[in-house]
Structures are given as structure tokens and as C-alpha cells.
N, C-alpha and C positions, 0 to 999 in steps of 0.2 A: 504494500500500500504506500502510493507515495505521497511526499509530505505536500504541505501546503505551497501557495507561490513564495518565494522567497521576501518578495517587496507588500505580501498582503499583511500576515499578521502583525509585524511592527506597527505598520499604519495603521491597523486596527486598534493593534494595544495602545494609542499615543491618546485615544480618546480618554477610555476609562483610568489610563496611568495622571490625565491632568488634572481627574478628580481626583485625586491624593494630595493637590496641591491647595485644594477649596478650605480645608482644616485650619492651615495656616492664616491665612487672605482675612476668611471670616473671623479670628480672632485677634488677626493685630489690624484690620483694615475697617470693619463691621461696625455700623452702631451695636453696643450688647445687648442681650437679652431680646434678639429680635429671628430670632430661625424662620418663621415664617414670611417674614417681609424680606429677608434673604431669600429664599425661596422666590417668591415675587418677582421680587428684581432681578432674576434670573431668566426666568424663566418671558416672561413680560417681554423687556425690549431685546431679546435674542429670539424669539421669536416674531414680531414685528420686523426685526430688519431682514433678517431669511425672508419674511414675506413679501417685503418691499423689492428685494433683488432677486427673487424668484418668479411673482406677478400670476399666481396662480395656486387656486382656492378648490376645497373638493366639492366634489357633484356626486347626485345621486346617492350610494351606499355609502360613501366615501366619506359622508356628512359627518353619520352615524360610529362609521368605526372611525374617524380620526378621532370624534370624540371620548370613545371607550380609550383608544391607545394611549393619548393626553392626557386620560384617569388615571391609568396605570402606568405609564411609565414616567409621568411628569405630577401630577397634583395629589392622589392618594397618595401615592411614594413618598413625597416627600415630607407629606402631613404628616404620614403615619411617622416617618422615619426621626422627624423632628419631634416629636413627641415622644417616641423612644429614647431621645437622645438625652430630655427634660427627668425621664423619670429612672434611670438605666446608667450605671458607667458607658461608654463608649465603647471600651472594649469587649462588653457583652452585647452592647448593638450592633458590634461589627460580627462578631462571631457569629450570631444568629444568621446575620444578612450571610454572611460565609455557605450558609446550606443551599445558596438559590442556585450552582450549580448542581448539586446534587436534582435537585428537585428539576430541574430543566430535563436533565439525564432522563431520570425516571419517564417523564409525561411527553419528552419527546417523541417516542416511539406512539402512542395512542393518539396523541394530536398532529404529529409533524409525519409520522412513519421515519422519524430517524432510530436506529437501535441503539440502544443503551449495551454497548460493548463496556465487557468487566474491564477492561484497560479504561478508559474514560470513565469510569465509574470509580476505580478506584483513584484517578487521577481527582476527583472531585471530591473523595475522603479527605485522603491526603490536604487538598489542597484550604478545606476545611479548618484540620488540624491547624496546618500551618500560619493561618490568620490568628486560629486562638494562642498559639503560642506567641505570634507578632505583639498581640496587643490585650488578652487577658490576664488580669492581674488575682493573687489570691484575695480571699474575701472580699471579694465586691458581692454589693448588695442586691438583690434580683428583688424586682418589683411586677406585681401582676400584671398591672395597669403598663407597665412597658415593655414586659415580654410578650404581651398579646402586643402591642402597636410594632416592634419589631417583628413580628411573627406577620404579622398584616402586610407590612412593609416588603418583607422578601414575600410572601405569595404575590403581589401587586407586580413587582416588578418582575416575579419568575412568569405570571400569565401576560402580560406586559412582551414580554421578550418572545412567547411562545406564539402571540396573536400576531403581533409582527409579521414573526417569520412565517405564520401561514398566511396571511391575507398578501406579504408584499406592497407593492404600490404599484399605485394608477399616475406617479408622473414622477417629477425630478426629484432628486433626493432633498433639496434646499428647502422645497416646497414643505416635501411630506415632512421632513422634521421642525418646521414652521408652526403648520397645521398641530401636532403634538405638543408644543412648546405654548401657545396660543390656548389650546382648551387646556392644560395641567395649571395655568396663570388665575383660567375663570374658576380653577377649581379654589386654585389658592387667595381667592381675591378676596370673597367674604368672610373668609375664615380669618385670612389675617386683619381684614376691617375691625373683625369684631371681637379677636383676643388680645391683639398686640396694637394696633393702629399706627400711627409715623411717626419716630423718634421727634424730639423736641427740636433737634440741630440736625446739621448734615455737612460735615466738615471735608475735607480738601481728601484724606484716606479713606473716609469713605464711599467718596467720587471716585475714587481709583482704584479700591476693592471693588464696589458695584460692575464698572466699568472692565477689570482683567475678568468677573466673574460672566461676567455678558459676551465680550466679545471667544476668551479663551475656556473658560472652565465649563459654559455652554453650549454657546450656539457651534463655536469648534469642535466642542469636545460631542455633542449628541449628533451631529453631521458626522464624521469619522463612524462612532458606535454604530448608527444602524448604516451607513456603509458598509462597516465589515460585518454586521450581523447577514446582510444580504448577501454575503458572497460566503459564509461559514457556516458549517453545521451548529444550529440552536447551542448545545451541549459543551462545543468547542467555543462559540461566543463567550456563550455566560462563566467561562473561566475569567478571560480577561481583567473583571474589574475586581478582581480578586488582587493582582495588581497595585490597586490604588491605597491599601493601608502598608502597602511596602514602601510606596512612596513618599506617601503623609510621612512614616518614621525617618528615611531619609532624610526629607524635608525640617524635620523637627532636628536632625542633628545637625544638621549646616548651619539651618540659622536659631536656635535657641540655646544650640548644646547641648540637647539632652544627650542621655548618657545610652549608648544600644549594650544591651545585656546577652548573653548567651545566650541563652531559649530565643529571644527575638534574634540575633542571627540563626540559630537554627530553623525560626519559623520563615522567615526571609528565604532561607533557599530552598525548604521544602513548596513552598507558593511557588519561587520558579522553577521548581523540579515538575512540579504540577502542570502548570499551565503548559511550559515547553512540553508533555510530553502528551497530552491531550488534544493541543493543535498539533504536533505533528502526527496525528491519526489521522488529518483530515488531509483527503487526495483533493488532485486540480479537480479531477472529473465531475465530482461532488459541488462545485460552486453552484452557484445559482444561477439563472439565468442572464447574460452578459449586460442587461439592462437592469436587474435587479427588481424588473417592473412584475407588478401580479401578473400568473397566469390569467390566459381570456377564458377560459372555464377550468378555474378552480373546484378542487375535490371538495366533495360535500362538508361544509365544515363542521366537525363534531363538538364545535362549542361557540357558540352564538349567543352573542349579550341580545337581550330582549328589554 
């Protein structure tokens, strides 16, 4: 079985590795105390401007599932995930979200007809582990109320990735991650009205956190993702942003100094033992179609938001 293009999965992984850099941004760039209006202003004008240099809106069914995908990959997500993040250490909300490989594995095969091969599968054990060693720490305190919103969190975005990759798209890519960026904003829009509202100030850092979070940790970074999601088996994607708390730690030792501990390098190169060995299961032949665009008669789809 041969492996992937050699110039795909980098370009793939550049999306989900920039979100590892968001951790930072929003804590020294951010008004605090505001996840949800981060969120926002994310999702908001990175969306609008894709739309504005794209110049094209969906029709007919297109309506409907761009706004299911918007829920799921952009506005339930990020609610739930923020909320997890409020009630939960971090490193048990990252560990939880850790499983949404696994779980793509699993449901690929019933929804996608991709197989769940025990190499990728345990490729998503693994790569599991390897997060909680990155970033959990002993006694941290587990909360109902945020184990269920991260639990919520990775199924949103594991059905999020799976509907994706069965529906495809009906036009450019700039468009369709537009279209997603746009309905996940209206999801986040009265929520954040009406928990959090607008900081009192808005100073020169956090113009320029808002603004790296818009143009790169966004609208870049969700263009790249379902890029490569379109051209990679489900299973093989949702490795990738497994990726992103390797980097956030990174990140965290260049510029804070924190200290990397043993177990977090051993969880560090078990993630890329993981991911490298999961994409390279996946052949050229296996890509998707060169357009990346929906098939014109689609198999019957076995799960349909109503």
C-alpha cells in the first residue's frame, strides 16, 4: 500500500498544527474571561472575507447542510469546547477531544465505507495516549458538567468531520469553508450576547490577537483542514489535529519557558509516531475526487439531520 503524496499531508497538517498556536494568542493577546467572543471573532470576519473573495453562496440542499456542518464543526464545537475548558483542566479537555480519532475510525466504515484497519486503529490508541501524556497532569479535578461539554465537543466535531467527508461540496473550497465559518458565528452570536457581551476596552493586542486569529488560526487554518480532509481518508484526517497540543507545548517553551518534562516528551513523539504512521496507510488511489467537489448522485446517506 503506498503512502500518501509526499506534498499532501504536511499541507494538510499546517492547518490543525496553527491551532496549537491559538492557546498562546488568546492568553497574552485576548481580552480575558471572554472564550466565547473569541470564538466570534473568529469565526465572524474569517468567514465574511472567504465570502467576499469567493462571491458564492449555497443553493438548494446546500442551504441546509452548510448549516448542520457550521453547527458542528464551527459553533456547537466551540461552545461546547469552551465550556469544557471553564469547568475542566485543559489537559483533561484535550485528552477527551484526543478520542475523536478513534471514534472517526470506528463510524467511518458505517457512514463513509472506509475500514477501520487495526493499524489505524491502533494508530489512534496510541495517538490518544500520547496527548494525555502531553498534557495531563495528576489530580486534576473532573467535573460532570465538563466532561459531558467535552464529550459533546469531540462527538460534534467527530460527526462534523464524518458529514463533511460524505456530502463533499457543491463548489470552491473558499466558498464552502465560508458558508461553515458564517453559520458556526450565528450559532455563537447569541450565546455570546447573552453570557459574556463586549469587553469594556479593546486595546492595540487585542486588535492583533483578533486579527492573527482571523486571518491565520482561521480562515487559513479551516481552508487547509477541509482541503486535506477532501483529499484523505476520514480516519487519516482526524489524526492530524492531534498535532496541535504538540505545538501549543512547543509554543509554550519558546516563548514562556515552561519547562517540557519527560512523559510530555515521551507523549510528543508517541502523537508523531501516531499520526506518521496512520497517514502513511493512506494510498494516492484513495484520494478523492480531483475536484474535491460532491459526487452528482451520492450514496444514500445513512444519517440525515432533519
Amino acid at each position: 500500500m503506498s503512502g500518501t503524496n509526499s506534498s499532501l499531508t504536511p499541507l494538510a497538517a499546517l492547518g490543525p498544527m496553527t491551532w496549537g498556536t491559538t492557546y498562546v494568542v488568546t492568553t497574552h493577546l485576548l481580552p480575558p474571561d471572554r472564550p466565547l467572543l473569541a470564538g466570534l471573532l473568529r469565526a465572524l470576519p474569517a468567514g465574511l472575507l472567504l465570502l467576499a473573495i469567493a462571491r458564492e453562496l449555497p443553493k438548494g440542499i446546500w442551504i441546509g447542510r452548510a448549516a448542520v456542518l457550521g453547527t458542528l464543526n464551527i459553533g456547537l464545537f466551540f461552545a461546547l469546547l469552551f465550556l469544557a475548558a471553564e469547568r475542566l483542566p485543559g489537559g483533561v479537555a484535550a485528552t477527551v477531544g484526543a478520542i475523536q480519532p478513534l471514534l472517526v475510525a470506528l463510524l467511518a466504515w458505517p457512514l463513509l465505507h472506509e475500514r477501520a484497519t487495526p493499524i489505524r486503529i491502533a494508530a489512534a490508541v496510541a495517538g490518544a495516549g500520547g496527548v494525555a501524556l502531553l498534557v495531563l497532569k495528576a489530580g486534576a479535578h473532573l467535573d460532570g458538567v465538563g466532561l459531558l461539554a467535552a464529550l459533546g465537543a469531540t462527538l460534534s466535531m467527530t460527526f462534523g468531520t464524518l458529514l463533511t467527508k460524505r456530502w463533499g461540496r457543491p463548489g470552491g473550497l473558499l466558498a464552502f469553508t465560508s458558508w461553515q465559518l458564517l453559520a458556526g458565528a450565528l450559532v455563537l452570536l447569541p450565546a455570546t450576547a447573552l453570557i459574556e457581551g463586549a469587553p469594556a476596552t479593546i486595546t492595540t493586542n487585542n486588535v492583533l490577537g483578533f486579527a492573527y486569529l482571523t486571518l491565520v488560526g482561521t480562515a487559513g487554518a479551516y481552508v487547509l483542514w477541509f482541503w486535506g480532509l477532501s483529499r484523505m481518508p476520514a480516519a487519516a484526517a482526524s489524526m492530524l489535529p492531534l498535532l496541535s497540543p504538540v505545538v501549543a507545548l512547543v509554543v509554550g517553551v519558546a516563548l514562556d519557558g515552561e519547562a517540557m518534562t519527560a512523559p510530555q516528551l515521551a507523549g510528543a513523539a508517541l502523537v508523531l509516531a501516531a499520526v506518521l504512521t496512520s497517514v502513511s496507510r493512506t494510498p494516492k488511489r484513495r484520494a478523492t475526487a480531483a475536484s474535491g467537489r460532491a459526487a452528482r448522485r451520492p450514496r444514500r446517506a445513512v444519517v440525515t439531520p432533519r
